[in-house]
PDBQT receptor file of N, H, CA, C and O in Angstrom, charges set to zero:
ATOM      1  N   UNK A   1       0.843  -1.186   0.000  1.00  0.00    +0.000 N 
ATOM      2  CA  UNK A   1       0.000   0.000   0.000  1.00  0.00    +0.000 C 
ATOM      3  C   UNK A   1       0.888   1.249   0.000  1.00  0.00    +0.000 C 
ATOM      4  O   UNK A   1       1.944   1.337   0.626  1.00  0.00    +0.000 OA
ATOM      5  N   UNK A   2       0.367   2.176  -0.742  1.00  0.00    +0.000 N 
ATOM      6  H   UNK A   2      -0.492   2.105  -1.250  1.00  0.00    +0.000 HD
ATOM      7  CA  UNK A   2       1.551   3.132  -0.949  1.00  0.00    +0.000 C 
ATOM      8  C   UNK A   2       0.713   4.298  -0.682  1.00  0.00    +0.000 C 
ATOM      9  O   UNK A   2      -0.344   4.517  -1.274  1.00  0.00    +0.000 OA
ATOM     10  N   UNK A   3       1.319   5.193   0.413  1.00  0.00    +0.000 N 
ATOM     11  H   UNK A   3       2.178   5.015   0.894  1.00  0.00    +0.000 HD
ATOM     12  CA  UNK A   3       0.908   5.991   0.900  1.00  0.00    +0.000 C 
ATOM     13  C   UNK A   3       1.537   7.838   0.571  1.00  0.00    +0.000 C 
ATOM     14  O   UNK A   3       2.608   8.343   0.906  1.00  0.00    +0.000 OA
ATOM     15  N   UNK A   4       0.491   8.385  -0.110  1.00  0.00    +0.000 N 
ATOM     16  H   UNK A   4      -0.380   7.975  -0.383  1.00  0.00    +0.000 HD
ATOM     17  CA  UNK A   4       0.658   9.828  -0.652  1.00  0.00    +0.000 C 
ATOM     18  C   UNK A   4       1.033  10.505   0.633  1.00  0.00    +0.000 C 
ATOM     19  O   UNK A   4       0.475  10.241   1.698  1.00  0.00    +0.000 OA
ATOM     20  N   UNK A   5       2.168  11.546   0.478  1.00  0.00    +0.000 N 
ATOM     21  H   UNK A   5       2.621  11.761  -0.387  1.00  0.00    +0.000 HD
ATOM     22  CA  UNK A   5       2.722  12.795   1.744  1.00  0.00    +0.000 C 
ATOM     23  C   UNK A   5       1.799  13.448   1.368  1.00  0.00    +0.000 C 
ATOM     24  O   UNK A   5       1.498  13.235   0.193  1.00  0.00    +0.000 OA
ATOM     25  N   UNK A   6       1.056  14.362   2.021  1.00  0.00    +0.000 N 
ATOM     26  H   UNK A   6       1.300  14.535   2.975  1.00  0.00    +0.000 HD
ATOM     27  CA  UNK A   6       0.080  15.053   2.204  1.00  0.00    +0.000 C 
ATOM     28  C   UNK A   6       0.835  16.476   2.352  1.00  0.00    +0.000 C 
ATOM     29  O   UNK A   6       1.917  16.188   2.864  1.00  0.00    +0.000 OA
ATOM     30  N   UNK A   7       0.790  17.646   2.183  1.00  0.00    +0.000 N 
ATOM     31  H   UNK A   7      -0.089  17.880   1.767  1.00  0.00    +0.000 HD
ATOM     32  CA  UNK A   7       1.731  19.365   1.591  1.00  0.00    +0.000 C 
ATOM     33  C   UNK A   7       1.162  19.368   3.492  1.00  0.00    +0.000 C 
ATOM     34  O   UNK A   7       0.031  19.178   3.938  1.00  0.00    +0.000 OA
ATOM     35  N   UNK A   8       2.329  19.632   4.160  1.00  0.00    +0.000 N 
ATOM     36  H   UNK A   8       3.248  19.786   3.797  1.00  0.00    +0.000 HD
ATOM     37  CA  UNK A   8       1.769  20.428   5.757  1.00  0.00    +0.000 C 
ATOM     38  C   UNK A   8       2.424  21.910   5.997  1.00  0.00    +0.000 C 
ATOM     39  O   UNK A   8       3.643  22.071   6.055  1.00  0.00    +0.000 OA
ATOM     40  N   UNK A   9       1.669  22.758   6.103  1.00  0.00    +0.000 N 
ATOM     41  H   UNK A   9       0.679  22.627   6.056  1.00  0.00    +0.000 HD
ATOM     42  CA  UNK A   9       1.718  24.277   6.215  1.00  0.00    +0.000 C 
ATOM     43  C   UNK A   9       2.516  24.778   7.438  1.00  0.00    +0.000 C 
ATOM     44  O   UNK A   9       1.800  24.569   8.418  1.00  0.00    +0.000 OA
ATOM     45  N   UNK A  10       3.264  25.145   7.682  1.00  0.00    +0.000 N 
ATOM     46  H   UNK A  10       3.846  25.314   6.887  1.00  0.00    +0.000 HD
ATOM     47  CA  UNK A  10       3.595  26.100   9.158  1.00  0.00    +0.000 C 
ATOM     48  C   UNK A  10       2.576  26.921   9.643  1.00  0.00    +0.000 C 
ATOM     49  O   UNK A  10       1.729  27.422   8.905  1.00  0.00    +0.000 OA
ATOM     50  N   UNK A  11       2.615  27.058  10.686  1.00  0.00    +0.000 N 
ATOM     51  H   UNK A  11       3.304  26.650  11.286  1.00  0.00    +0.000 HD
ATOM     52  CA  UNK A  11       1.479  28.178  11.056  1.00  0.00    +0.000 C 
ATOM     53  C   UNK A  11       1.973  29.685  10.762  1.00  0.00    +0.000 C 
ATOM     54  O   UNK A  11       1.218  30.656  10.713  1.00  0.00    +0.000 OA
ATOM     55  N   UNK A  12       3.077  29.709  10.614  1.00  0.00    +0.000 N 
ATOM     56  H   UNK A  12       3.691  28.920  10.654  1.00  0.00    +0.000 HD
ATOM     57  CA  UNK A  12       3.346  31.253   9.367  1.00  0.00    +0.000 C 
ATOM     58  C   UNK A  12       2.567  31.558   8.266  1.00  0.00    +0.000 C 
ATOM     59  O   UNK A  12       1.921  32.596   8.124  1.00  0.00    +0.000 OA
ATOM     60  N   UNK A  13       2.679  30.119   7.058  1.00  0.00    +0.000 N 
ATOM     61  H   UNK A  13       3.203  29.276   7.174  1.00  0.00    +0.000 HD
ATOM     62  CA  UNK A  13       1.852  30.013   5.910  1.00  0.00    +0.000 C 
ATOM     63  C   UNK A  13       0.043  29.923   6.272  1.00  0.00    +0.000 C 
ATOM     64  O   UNK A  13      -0.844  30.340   5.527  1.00  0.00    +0.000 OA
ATOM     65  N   UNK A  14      -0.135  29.287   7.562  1.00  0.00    +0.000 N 
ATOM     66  H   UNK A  14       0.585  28.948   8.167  1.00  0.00    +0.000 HD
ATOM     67  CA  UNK A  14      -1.505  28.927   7.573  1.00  0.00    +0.000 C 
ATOM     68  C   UNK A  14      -1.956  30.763   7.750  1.00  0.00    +0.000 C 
ATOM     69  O   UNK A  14      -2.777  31.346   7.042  1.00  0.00    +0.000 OA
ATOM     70  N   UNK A  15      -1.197  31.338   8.818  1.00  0.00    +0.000 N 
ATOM     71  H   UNK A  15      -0.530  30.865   9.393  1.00  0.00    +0.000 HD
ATOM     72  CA  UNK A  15      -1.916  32.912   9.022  1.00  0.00    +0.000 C 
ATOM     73  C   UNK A  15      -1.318  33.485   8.196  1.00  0.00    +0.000 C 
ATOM     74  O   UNK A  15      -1.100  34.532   8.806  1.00  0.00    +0.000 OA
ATOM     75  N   UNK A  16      -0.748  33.643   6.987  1.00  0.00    +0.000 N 
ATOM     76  H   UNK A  16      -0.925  32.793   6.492  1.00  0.00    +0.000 HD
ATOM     77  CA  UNK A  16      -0.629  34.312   6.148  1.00  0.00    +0.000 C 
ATOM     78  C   UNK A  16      -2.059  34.031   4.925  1.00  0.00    +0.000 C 
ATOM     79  O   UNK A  16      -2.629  34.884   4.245  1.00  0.00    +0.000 OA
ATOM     80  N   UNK A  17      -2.242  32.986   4.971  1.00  0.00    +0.000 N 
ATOM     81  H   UNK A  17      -1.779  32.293   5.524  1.00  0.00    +0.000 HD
ATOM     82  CA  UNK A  17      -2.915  32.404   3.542  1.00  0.00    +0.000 C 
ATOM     83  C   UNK A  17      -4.423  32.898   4.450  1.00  0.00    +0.000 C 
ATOM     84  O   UNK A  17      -5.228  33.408   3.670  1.00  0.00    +0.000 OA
ATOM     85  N   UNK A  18      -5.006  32.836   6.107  1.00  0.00    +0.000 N 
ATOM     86  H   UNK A  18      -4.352  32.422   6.741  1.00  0.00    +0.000 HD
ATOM     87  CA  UNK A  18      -6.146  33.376   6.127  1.00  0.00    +0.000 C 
ATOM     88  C   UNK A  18      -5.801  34.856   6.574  1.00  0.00    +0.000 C 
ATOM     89  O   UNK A  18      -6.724  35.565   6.975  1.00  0.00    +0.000 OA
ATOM     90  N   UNK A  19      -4.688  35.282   6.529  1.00  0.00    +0.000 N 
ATOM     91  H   UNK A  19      -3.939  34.706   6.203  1.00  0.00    +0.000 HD
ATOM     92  CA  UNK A  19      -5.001  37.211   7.219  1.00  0.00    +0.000 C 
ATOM     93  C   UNK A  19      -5.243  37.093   8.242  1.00  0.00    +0.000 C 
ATOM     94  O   UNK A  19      -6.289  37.543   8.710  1.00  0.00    +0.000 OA
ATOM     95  N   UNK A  20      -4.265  36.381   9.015  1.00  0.00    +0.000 N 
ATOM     96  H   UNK A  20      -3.415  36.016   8.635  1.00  0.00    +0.000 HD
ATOM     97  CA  UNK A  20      -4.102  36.448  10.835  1.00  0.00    +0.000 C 
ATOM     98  C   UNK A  20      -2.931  36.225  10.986  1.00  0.00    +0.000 C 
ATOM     99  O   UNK A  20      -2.050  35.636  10.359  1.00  0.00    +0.000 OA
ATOM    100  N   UNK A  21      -3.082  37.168  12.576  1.00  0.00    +0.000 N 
ATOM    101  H   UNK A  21      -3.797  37.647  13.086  1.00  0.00    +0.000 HD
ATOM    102  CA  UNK A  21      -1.626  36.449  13.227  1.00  0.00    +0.000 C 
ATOM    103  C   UNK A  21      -1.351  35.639  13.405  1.00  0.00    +0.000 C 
ATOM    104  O   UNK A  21      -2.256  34.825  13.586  1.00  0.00    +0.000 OA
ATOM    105  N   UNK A  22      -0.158  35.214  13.497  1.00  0.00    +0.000 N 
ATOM    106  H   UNK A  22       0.577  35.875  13.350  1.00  0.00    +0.000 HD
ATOM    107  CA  UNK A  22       0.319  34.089  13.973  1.00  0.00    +0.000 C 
ATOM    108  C   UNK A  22      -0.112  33.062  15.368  1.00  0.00    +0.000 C 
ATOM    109  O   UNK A  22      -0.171  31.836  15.472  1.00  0.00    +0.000 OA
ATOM    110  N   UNK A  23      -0.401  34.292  16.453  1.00  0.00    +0.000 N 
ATOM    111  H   UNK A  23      -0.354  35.287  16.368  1.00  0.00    +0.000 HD
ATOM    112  CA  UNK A  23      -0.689  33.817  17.532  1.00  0.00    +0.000 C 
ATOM    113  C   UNK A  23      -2.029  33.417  17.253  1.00  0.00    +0.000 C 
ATOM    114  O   UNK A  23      -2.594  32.348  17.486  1.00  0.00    +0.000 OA
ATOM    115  N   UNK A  24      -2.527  34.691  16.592  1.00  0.00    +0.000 N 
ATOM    116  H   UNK A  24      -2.068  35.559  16.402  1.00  0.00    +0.000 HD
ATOM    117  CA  UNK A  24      -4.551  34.062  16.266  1.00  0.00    +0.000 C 
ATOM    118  C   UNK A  24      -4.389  32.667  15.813  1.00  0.00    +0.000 C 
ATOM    119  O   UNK A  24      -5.076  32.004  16.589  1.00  0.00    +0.000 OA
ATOM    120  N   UNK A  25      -3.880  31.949  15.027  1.00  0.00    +0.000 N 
ATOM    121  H   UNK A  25      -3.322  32.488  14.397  1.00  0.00    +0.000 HD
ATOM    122  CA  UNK A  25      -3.656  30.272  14.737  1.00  0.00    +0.000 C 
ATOM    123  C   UNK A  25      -3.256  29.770  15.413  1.00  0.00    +0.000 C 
ATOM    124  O   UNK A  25      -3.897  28.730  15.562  1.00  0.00    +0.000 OA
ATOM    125  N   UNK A  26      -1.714  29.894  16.644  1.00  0.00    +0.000 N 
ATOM    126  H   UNK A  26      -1.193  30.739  16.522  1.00  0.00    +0.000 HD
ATOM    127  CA  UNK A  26      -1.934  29.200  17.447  1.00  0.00    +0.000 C 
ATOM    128  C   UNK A  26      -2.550  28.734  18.825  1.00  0.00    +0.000 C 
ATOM    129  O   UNK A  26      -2.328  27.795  19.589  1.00  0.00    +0.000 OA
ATOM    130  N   UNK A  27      -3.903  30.389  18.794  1.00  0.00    +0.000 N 
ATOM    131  H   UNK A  27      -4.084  31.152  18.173  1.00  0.00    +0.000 HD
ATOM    132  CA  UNK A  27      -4.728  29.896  20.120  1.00  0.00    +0.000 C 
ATOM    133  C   UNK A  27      -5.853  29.271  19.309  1.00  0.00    +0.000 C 
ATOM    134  O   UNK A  27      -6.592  28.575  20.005  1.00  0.00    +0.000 OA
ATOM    135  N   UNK A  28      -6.307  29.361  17.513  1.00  0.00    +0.000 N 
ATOM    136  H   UNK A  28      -5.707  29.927  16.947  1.00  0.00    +0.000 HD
ATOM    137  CA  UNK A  28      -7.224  28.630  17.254  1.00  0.00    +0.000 C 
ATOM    138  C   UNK A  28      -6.656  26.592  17.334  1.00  0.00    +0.000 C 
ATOM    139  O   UNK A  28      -7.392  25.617  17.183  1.00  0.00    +0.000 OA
ATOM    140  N   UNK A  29      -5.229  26.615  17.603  1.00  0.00    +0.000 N 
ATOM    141  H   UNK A  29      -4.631  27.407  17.726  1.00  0.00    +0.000 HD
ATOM    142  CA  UNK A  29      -5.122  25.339  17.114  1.00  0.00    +0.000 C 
ATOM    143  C   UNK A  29      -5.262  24.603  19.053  1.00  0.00    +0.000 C 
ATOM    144  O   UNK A  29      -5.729  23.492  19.304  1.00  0.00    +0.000 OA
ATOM    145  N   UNK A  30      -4.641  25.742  20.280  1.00  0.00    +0.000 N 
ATOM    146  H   UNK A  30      -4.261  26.645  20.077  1.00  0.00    +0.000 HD
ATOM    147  CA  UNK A  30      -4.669  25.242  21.223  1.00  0.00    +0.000 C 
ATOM    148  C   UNK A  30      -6.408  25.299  21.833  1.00  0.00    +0.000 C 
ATOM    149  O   UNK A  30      -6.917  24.516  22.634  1.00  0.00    +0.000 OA
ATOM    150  N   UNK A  31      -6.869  26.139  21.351  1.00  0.00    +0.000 N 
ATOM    151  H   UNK A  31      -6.456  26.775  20.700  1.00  0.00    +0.000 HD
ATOM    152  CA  UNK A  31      -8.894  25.960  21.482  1.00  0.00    +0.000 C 
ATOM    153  C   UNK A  31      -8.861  24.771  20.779  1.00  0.00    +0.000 C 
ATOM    154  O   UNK A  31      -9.821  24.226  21.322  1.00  0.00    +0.000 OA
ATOM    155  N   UNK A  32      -8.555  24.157  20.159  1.00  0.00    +0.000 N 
ATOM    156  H   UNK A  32      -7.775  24.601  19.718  1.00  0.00    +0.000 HD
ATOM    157  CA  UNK A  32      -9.220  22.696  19.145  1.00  0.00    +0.000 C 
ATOM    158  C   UNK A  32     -10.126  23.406  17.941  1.00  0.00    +0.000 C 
ATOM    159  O   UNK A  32     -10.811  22.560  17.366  1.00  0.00    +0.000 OA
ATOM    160  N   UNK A  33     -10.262  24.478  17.529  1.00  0.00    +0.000 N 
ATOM    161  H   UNK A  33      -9.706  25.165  17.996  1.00  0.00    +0.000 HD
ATOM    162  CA  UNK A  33     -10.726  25.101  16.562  1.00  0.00    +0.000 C 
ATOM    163  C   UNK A  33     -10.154  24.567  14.878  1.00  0.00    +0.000 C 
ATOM    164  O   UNK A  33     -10.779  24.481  13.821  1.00  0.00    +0.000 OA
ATOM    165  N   UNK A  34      -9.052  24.348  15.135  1.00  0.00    +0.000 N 
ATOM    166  H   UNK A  34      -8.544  24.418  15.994  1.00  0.00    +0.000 HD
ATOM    167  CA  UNK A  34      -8.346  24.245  13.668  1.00  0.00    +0.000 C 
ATOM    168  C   UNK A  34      -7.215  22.846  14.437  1.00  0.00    +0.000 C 
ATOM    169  O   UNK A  34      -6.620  22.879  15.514  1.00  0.00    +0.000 OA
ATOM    170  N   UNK A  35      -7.252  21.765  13.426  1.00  0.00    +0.000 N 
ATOM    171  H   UNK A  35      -7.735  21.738  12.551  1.00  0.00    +0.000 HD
ATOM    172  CA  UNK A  35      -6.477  20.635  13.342  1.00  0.00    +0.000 C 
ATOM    173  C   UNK A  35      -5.390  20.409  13.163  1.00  0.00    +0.000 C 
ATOM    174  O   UNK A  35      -5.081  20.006  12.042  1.00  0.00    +0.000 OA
ATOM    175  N   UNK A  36      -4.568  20.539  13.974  1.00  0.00    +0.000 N 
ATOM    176  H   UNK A  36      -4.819  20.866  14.885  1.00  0.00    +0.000 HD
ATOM    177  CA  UNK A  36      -2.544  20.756  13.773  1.00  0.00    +0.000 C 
ATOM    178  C   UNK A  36      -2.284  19.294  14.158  1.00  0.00    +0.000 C 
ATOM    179  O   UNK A  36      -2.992  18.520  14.803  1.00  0.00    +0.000 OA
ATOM    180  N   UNK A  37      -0.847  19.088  13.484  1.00  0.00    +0.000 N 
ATOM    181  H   UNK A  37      -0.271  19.716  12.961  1.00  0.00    +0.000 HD
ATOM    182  CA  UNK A  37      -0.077  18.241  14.306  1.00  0.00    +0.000 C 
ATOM    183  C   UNK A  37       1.306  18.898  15.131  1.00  0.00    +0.000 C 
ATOM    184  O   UNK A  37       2.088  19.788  14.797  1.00  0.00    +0.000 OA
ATOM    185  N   UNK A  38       1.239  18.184  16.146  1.00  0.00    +0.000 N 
ATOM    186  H   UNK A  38       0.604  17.462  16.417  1.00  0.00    +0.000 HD
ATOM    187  CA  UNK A  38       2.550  18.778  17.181  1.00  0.00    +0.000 C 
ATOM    188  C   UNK A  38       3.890  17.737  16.890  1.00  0.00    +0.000 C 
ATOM    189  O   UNK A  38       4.027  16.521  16.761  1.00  0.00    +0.000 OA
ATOM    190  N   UNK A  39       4.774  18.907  16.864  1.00  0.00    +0.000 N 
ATOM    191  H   UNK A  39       4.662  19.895  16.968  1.00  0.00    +0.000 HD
ATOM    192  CA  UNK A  39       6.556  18.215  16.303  1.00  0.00    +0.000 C 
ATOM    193  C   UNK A  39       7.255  18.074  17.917  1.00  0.00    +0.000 C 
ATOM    194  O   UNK A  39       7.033  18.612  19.001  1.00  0.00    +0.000 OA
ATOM    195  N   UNK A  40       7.890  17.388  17.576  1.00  0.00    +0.000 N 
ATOM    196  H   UNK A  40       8.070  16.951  16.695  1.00  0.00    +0.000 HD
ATOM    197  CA  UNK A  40       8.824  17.540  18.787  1.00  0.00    +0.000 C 
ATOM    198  C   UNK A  40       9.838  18.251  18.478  1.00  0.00    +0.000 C 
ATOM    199  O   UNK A  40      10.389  18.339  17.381  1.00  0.00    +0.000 OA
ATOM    200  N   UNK A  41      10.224  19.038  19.968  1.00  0.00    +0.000 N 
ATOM    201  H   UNK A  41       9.777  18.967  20.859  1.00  0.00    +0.000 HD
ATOM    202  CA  UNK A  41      11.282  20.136  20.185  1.00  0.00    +0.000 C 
ATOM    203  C   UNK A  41      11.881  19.875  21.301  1.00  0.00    +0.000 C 
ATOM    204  O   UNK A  41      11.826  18.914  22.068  1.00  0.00    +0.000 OA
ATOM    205  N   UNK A  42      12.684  21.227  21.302  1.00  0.00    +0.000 N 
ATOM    206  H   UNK A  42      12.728  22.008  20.679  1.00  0.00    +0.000 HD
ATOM    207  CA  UNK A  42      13.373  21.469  22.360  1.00  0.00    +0.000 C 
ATOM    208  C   UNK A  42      13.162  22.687  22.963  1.00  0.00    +0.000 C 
ATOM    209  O   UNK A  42      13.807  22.944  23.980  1.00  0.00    +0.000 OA
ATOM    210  N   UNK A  43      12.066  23.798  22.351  1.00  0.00    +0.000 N 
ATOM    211  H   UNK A  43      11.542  23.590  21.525  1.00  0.00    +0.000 HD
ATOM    212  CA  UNK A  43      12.126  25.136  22.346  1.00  0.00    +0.000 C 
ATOM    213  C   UNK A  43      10.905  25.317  23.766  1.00  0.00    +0.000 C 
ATOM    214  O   UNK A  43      10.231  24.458  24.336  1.00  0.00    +0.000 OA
ATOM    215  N   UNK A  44      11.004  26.746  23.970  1.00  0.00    +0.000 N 
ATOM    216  H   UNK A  44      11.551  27.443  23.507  1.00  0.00    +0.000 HD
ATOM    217  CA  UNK A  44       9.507  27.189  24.655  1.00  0.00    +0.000 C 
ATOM    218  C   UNK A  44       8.900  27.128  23.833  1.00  0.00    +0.000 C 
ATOM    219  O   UNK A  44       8.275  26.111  24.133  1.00  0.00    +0.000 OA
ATOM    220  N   UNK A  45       8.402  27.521  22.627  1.00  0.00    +0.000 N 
ATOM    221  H   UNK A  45       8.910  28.347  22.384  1.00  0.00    +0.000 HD
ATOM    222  CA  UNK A  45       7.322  27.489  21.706  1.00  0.00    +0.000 C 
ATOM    223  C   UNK A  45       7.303  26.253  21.351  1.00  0.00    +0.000 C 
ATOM    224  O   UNK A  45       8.306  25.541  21.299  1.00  0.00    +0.000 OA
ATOM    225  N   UNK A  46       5.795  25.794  20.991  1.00  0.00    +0.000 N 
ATOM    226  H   UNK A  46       4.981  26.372  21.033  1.00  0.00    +0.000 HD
ATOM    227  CA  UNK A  46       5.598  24.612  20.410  1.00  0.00    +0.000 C 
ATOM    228  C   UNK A  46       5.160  24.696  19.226  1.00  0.00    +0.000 C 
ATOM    229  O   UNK A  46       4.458  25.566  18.712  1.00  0.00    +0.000 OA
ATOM    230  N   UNK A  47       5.707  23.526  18.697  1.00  0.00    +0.000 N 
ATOM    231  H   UNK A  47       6.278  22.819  19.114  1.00  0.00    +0.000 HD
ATOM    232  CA  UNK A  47       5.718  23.642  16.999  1.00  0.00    +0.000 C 
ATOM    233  C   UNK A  47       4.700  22.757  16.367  1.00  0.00    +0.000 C 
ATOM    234  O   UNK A  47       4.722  21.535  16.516  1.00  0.00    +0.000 OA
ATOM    235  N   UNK A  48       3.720  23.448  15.591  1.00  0.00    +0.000 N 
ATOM    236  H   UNK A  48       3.702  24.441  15.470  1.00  0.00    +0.000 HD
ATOM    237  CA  UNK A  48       3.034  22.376  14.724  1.00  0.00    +0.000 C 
ATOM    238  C   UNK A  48       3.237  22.355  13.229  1.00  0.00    +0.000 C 
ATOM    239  O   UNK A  48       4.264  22.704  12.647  1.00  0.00    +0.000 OA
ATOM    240  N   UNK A  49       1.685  21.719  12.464  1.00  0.00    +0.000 N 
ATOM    241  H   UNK A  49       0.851  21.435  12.936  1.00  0.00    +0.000 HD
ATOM    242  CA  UNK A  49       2.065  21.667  11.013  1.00  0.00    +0.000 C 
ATOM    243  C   UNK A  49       0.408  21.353  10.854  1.00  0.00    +0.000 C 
ATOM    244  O   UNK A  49      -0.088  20.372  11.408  1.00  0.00    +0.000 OA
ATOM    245  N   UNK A  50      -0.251  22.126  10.180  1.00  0.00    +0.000 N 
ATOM    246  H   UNK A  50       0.152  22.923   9.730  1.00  0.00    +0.000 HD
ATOM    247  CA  UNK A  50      -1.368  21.914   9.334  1.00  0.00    +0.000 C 
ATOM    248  C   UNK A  50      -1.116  21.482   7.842  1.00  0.00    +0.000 C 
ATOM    249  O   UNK A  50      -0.319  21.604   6.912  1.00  0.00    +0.000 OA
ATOM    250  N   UNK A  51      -2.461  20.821   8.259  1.00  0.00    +0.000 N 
ATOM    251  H   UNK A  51      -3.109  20.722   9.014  1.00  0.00    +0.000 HD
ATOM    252  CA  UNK A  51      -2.742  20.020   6.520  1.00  0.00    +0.000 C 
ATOM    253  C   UNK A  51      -3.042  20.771   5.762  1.00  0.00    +0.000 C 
ATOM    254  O   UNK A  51      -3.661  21.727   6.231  1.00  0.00    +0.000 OA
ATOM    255  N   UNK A  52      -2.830  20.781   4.457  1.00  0.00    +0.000 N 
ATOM    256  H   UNK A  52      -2.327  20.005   4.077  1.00  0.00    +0.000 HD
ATOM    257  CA  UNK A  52      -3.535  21.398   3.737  1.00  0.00    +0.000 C 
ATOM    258  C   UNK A  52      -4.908  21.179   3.775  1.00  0.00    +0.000 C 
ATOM    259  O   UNK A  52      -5.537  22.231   3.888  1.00  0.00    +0.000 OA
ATOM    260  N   UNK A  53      -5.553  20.224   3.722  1.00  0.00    +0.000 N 
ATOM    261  H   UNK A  53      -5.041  19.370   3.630  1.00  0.00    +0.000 HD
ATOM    262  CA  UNK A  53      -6.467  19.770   3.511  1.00  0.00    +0.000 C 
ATOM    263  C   UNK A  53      -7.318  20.265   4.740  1.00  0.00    +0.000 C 
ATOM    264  O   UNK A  53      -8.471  20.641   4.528  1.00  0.00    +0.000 OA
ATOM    265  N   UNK A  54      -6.959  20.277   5.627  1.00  0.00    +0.000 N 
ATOM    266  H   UNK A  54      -6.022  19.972   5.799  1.00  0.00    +0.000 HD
ATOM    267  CA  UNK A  54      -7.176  20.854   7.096  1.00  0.00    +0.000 C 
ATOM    268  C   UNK A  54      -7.606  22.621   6.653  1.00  0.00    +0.000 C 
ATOM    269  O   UNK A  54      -8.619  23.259   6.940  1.00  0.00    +0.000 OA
ATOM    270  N   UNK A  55      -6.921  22.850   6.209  1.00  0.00    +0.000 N 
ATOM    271  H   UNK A  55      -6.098  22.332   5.975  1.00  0.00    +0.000 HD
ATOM    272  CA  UNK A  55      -7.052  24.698   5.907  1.00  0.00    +0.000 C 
ATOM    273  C   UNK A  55      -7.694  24.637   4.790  1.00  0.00    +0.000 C 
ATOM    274  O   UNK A  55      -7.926  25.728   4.268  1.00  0.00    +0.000 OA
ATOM    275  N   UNK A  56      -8.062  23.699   4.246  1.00  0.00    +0.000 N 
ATOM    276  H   UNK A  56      -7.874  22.813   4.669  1.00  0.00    +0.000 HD
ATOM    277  CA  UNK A  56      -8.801  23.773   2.258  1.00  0.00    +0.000 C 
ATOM    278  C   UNK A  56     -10.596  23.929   2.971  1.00  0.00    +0.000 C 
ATOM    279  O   UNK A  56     -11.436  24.774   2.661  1.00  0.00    +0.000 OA
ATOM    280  N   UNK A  57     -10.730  22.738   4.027  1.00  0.00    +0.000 N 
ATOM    281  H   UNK A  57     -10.048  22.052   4.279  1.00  0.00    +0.000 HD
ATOM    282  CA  UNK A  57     -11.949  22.437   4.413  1.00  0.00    +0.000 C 
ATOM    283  C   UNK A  57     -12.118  23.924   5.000  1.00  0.00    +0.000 C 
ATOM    284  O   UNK A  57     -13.094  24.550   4.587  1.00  0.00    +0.000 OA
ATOM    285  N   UNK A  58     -11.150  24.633   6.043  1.00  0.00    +0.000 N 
ATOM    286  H   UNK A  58     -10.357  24.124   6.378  1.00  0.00    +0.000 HD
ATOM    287  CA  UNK A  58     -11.937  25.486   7.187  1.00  0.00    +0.000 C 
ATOM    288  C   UNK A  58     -12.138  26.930   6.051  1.00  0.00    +0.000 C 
ATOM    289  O   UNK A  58     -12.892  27.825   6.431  1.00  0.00    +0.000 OA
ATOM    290  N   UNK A  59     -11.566  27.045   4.949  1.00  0.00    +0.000 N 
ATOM    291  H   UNK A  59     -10.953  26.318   4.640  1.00  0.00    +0.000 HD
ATOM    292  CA  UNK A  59     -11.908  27.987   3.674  1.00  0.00    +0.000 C 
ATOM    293  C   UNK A  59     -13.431  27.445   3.468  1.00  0.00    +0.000 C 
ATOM    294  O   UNK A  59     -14.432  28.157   3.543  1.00  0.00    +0.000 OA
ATOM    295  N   UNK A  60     -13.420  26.440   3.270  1.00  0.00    +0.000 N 
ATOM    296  H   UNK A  60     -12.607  25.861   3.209  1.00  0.00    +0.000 HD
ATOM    297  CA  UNK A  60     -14.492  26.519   2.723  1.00  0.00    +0.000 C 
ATOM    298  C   UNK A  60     -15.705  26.386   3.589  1.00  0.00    +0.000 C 
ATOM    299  O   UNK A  60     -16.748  26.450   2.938  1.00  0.00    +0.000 OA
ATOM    300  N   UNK A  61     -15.830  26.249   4.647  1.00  0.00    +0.000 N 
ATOM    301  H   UNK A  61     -14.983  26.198   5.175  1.00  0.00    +0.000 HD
ATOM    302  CA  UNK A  61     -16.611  26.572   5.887  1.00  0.00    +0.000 C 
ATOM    303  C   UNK A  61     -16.939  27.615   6.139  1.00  0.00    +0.000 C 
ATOM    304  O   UNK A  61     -17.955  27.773   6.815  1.00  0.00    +0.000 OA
ATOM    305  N   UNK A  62     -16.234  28.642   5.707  1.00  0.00    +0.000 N 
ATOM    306  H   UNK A  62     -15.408  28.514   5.157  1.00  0.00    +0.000 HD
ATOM    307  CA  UNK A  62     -15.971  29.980   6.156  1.00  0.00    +0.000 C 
ATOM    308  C   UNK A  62     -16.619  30.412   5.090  1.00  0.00    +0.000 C 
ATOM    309  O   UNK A  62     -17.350  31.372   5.338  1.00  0.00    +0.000 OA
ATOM    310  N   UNK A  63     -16.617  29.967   3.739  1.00  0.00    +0.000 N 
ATOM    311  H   UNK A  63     -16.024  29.187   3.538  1.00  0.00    +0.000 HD
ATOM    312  CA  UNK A  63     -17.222  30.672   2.738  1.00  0.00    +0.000 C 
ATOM    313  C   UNK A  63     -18.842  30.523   2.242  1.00  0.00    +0.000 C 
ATOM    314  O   UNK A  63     -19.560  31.222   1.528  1.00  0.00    +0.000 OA
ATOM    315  N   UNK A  64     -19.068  29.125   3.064  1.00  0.00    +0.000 N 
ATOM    316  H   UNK A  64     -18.485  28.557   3.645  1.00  0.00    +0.000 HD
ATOM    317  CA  UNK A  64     -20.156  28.714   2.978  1.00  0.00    +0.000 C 
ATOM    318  C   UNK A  64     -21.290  29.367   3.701  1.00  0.00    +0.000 C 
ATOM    319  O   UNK A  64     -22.466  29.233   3.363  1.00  0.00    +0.000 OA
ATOM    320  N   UNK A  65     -20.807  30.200   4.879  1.00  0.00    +0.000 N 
ATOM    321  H   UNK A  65     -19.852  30.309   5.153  1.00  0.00    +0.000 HD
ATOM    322  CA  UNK A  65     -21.211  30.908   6.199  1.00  0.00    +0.000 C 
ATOM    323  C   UNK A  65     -21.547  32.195   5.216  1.00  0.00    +0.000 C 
ATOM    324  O   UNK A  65     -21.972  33.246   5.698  1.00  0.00    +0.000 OA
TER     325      UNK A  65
């Protein structure tokens, strides 16, 4: 079974592509509002990665509204 990589966004690209801050994405991702995955670090900040597909759907939620 051969499994497609899926494109995952930084939360730089995710609040750039909707016109928010940075922080606005990462209190929508720590509310459970928007679907991240968490990387492992070493830093104070914690690092994720949205799907595209994750940010394709909440566009179009938003547009449907």
């Amino acid at each position: 079974m051969v499994e497609t990589m899926e494109e995952l966004l930084t939360v730089q690209e995710v609040a750039a592509r909707l016109r928010v801050n940075e922080a606005t994405v990462r209190r929508w991702i720590k509310n459970g509002a928007l679907e991240a995955i968490k990387l492992p670090h070493r830093g104070k900040r914690e690092i994720y990665r949205v799907r595209r597909s994750t940010l394709s759907s909440v566009l179009k939620d938003f547009d449907a509204s």
